[in-house]
C-alpha positions as CSV (number, residue, x, y, z in Angstrom):
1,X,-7.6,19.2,-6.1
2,X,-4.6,17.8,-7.8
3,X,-1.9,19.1,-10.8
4,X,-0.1,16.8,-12.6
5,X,3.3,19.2,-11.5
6,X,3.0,17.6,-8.5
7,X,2.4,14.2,-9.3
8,X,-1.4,14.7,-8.3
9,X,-1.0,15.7,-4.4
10,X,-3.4,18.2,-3.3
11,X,-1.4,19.8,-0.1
12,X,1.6,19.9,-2.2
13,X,-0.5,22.0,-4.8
14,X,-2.4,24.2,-2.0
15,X,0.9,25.0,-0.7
16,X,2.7,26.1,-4.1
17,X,-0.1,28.2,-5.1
18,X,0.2,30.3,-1.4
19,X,-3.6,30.2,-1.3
20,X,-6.1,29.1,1.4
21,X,-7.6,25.6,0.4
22,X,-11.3,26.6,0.1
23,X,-10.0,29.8,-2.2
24,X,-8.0,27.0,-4.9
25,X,-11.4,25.1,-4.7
26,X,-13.6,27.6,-5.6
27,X,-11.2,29.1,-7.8
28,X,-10.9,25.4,-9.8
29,X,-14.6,25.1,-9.7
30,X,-15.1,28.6,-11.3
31,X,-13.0,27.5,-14.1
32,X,-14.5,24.2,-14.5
33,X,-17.8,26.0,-14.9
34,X,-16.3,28.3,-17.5
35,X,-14.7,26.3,-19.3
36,X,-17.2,23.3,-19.2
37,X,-14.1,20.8,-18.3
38,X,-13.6,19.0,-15.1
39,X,-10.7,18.8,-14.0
40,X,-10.9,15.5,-12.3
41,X,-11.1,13.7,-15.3
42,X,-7.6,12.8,-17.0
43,X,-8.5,13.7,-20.2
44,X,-9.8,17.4,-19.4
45,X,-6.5,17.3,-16.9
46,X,-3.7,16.9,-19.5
47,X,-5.8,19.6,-21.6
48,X,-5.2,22.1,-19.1
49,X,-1.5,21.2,-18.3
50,X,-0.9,21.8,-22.1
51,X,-2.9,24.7,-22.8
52,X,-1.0,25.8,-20.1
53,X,2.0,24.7,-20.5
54,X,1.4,26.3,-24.2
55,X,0.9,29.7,-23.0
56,X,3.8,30.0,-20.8
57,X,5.6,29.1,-24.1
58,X,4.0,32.0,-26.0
59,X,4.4,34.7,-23.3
């Protein structure tokens, strides 16, 4: 489990998202099986950080 805001590390993530470790998994699995994207992959990765990154823009 890894986001590119911080630089990949998954602890560091864990910790900034003040959730236990096996909630963030399931919770990145769940939207890797509704969105048909893995996350592990860089490509599917930098989708997410700008979709994301686009809709904190918007709102």
């Amino acid at each position: 489990m890894r986001t590119p805001e911080r630089d990949g590390g998954g602890a560091s993530a864990i910790a900034c998202a003040g959730a236990n470790s096996n909630t963030l998994r399931y919770r990145i699995r769940r939207i890797a099986g509704l969105t048909g994207r893995d996350i592990g992959t860089l490509g599917d990765r930098v989708g997410f950080f700008l979709a994301r990154r686009a809709a904190s823009t918007l709102w």
